[in-house]
C-alpha positions in Angstrom: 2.2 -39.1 -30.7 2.9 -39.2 -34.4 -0.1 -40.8 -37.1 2.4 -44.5 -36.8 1.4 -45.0 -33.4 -2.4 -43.6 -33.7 -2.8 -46.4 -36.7 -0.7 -49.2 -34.5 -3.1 -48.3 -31.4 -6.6 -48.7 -34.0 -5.7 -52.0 -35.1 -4.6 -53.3 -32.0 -8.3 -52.1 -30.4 -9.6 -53.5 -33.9 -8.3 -56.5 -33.3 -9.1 -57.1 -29.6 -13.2 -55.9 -30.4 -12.6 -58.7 -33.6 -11.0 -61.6 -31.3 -14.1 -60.5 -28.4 -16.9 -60.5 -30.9 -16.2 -63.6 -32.9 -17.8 -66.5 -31.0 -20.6 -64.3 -30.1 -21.4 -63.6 -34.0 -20.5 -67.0 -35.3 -22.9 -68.4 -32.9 -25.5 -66.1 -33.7 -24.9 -67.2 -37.4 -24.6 -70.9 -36.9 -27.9 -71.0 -34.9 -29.7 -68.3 -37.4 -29.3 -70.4 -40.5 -30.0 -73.7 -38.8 -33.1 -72.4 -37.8 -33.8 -71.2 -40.9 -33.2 -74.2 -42.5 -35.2 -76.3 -39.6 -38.1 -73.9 -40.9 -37.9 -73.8 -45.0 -37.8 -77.7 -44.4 -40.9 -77.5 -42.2 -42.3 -74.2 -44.0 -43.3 -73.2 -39.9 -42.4 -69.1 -40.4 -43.0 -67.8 -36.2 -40.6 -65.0 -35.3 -40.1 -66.1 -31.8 -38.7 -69.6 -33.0 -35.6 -68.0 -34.7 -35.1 -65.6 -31.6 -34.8 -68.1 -28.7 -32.6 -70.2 -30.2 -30.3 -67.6 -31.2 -30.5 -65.9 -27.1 -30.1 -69.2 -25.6 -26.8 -69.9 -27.7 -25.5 -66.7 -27.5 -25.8 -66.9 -23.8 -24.6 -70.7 -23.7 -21.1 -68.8 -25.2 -21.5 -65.9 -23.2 -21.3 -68.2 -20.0 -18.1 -70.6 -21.7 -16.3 -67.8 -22.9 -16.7 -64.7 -20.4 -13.8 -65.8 -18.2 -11.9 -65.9 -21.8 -13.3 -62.4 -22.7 -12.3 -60.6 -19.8 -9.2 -61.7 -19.4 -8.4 -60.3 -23.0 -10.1 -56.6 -22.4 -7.9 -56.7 -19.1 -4.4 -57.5 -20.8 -5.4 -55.4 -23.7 -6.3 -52.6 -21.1 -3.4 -52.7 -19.2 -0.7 -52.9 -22.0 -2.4 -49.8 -23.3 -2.0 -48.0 -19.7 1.8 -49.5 -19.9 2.2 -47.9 -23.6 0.2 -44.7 -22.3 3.4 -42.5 -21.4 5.4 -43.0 -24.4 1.8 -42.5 -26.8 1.9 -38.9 -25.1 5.4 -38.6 -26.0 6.8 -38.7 -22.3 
């Protein structure tokens, strides 16, 4: 296994954890600054009311997009198990 194929394999998994965390983080985002906004418009500052919004959408994409996410860990997984002989140089 030479360094070409150790880099090719990093951003490959970089990738996949990129592609598998993105609707999860922009929704967190999305939700966190509309909160925020919703309370420096109404100057309400409770903890709790920026949290709950932000677990109920994150779970909202969870439930949409786990079928999605899981199918893309599985391919990923098993192309690397394909590619796993050659990476130890059989």
């Amino acid at each position: 296994m030479d360094s070409a194929m150790v880099l090719d394999l990093g951003v490959k998994t970089l990738l996949v954890a990129a592609k598998l965390s993105a609707p999860i983080l922009i929704t967190a985002l999305a939700v966190g600054f509309a909160v925020a906004l919703l309370q420096s418009m109404t100057q309400i500052q409770e903890v709790t009311l920026s949290f709950v919004p932000k677990l109920l959408g994150i779970a909202i994409v969870l439930v949409v997009c786990g079928n999605w996410m899981i199918q893309t860990l599985v391919q990923f997984t098993q192309q690397l198990f394909d590619e796993l002989p050659k990476l130890l140089g059989g």
